[in-house]
C-alpha positions in Angstrom: 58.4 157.8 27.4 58.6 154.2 27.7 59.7 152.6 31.3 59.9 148.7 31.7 61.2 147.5 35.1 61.0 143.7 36.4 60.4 143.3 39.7 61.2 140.3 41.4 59.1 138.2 43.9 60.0 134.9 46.0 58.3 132.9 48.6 59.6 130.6 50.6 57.3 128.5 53.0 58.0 126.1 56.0 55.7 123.9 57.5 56.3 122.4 61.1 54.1 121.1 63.9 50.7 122.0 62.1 52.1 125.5 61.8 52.8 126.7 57.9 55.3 130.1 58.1 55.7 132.1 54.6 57.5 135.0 53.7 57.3 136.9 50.4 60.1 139.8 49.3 59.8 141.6 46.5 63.3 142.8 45.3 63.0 146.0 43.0 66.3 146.6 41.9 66.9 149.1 44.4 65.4 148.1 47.7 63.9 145.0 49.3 60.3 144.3 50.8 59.4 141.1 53.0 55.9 140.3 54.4 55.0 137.6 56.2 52.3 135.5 57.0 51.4 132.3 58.6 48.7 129.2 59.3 48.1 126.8 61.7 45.9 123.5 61.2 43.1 123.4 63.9 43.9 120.0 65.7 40.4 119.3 65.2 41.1 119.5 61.3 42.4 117.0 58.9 45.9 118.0 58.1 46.0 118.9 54.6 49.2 120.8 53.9 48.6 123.0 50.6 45.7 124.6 52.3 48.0 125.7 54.9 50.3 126.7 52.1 47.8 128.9 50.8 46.6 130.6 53.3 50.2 131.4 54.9 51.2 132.6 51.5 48.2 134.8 51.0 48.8 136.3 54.1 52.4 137.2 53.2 51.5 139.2 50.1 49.4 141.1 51.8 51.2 142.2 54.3 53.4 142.6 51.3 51.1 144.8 49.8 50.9 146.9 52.6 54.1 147.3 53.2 54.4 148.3 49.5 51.5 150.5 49.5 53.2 152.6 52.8 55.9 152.9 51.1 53.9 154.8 47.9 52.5 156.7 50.5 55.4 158.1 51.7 57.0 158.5 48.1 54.0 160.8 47.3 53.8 162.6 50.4 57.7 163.5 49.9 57.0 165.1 46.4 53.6 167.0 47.8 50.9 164.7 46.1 48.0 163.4 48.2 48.5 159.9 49.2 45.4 157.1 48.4 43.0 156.6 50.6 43.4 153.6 53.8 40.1 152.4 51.5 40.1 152.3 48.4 37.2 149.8 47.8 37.6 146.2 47.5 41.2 146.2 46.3 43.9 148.3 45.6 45.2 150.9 43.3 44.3 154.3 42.3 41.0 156.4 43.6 39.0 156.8 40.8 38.9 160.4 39.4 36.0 162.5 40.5 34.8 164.8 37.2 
């Protein structure tokens, strides 16, 4: 059986004071995730805004991420399957089977 589902993603971003806010939602058709995430410029720093803009927008997805990941969790816990591990290595997804 072929499945093919588009999931939608936004950011938005707002920068004030030194301070860069983001907040990323991921809309699947059916229900709505938002993580957040934020920077702030060290007044010691020279102000350069898209680095702010990154790391504030990194930081969102993974919270988003997270959020998303719970969320598995609790799907596969619902239906009896174990749920992945808190670390899975050095990113997400799927434990790797053991033969």
């Amino acid at each position: 059986m072929t499945r093919h589902l588009e999931w939608k993603v936004g950011l938005d971003l707002v920068e004030e004071g030194g301070r860069t806010k983001a907040e990323a939602r991921l809309d699947t058709g059916t229900s709505t995730l938002t993580g957040r995430g934020s920077a702030r410029c060290n007044p010691a720093d020279v102000d350069v805004p898209v680095i702010g803009d990154d790391l504030a927008a990194s930081r969102a997805m993974k919270d988003l991420a997270g959020k998303l990941m719970k969320e598995a969790n609790r799907e596969m816990e619902a239906v009896g399957a174990d749920t992945v591990p808190r670390r899975t290595g050095p990113g997400y997804g799927w434990p790797e089977a053991v033969e």
